[in-house]
N, C-alpha and C positions, 0 to 999 in steps of 0.2 A: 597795542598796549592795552594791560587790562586797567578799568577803571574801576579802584577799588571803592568809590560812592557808590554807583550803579551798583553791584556787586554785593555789598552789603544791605541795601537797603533791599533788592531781589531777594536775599536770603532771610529777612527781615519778614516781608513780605508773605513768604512760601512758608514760613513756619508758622505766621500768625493766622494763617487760612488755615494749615492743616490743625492747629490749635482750637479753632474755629469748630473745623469740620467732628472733631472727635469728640467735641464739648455736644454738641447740635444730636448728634447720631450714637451714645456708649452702645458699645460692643455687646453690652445685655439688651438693646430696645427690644420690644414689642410695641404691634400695636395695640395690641388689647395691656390698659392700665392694669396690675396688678396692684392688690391690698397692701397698702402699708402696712408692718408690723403690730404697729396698733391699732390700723381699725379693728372692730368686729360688725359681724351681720345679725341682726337679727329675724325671727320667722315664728309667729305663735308662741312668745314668749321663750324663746330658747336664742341662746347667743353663740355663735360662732366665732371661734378665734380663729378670724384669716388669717395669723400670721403662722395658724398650726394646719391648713391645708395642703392637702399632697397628694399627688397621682402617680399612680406606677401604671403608666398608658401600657405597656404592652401589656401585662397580666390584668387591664381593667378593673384595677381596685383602687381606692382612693378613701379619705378620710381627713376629720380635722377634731380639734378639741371644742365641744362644747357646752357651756352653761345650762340645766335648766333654769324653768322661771323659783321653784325651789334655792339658788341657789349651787345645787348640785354638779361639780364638776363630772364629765367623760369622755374620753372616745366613742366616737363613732366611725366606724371604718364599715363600707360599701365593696362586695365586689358583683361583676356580674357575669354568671355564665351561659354560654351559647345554648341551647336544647338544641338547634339543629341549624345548619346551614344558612337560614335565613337570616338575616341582620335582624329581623323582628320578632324573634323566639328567643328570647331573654332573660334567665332567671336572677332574678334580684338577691341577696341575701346580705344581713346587716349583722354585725360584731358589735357590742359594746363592752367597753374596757378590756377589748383582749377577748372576749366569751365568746362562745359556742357563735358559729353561725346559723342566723333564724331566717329563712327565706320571706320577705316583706312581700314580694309580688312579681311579676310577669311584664314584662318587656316585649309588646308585641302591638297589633292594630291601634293601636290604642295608646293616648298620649303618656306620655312617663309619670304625668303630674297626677296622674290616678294612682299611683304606685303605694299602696300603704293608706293608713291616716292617724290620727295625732295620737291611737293608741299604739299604732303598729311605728309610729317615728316617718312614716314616706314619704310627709313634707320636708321631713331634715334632708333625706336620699334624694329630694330634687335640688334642695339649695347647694348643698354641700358637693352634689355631683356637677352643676355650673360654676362653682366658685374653684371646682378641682381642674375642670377647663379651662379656665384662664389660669391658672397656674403654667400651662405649656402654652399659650396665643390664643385659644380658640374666644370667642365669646359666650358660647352654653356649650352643654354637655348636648343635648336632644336638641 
């Protein structure tokens, strides 16, 4: 005979553990913490709205909205093309607001964080290209 105490409290049981379980682990985790909506980053006076970063990992482009220290809002959108076979032959080139792309630097022996500098925008192509990373799990870009 079945015992409907046992029974219920089994099933009691089994749904507050999977209740548990789904609360503990959502179906979007990562490990790598992503930017809450509101944060922003900042880098040399310029701010980033994390909640406006994006990567389109197969075509290696990415971008987000950000502040100068003026005030000035824009786009900046990143992509990078191969020169040649090598993982480390890597042509840099930067858009803002939409505009022309302007090749900032080279992607090769040599660390990414040389890429550019505060006239050419390269430290934003380094933040913005880590912060574009963790958007898919990674922790940096490089």
């Amino acid at each position: 005979m079945i015992n409907l105490k046992k029974v219920t409290i089994a099933c009691i049981l089994g749904l507050g553990i999977s209740a548990m379980g789904s609360g503990i682990l959502p179906s979007d985790y990562s490990l790598i913490p992503i930017a809450q909506a509101s944060d922003t980053y900042t880098t040399h006076g310029y701010t980033i709205d994390t909640s406006s970063v994006w990567y389109d990992h197969d075509n290696e482009i990415f971008g987000a909205g950000v502040t100068d220290p003026d005030g000035n809002y824009f786009t900046a959108t990143y992509k990078m093309v191969k020169v040649s076979s090598s993982p480390y032959q890597i042509d840099v080139y930067e858009s803002k607001n939409n505009g022309p792309w302007v090749q900032i630097g080279v992607i090769n022996n040599e660390a990414s964080y040389q890429i550019g500098n505060k006239k050419t925008g390269g430290f934003l192509f380094r933040t913005i290209a880590d912060l574009a990373a963790r958007t898919v799990g990674y922790e940096k870009m490089f």
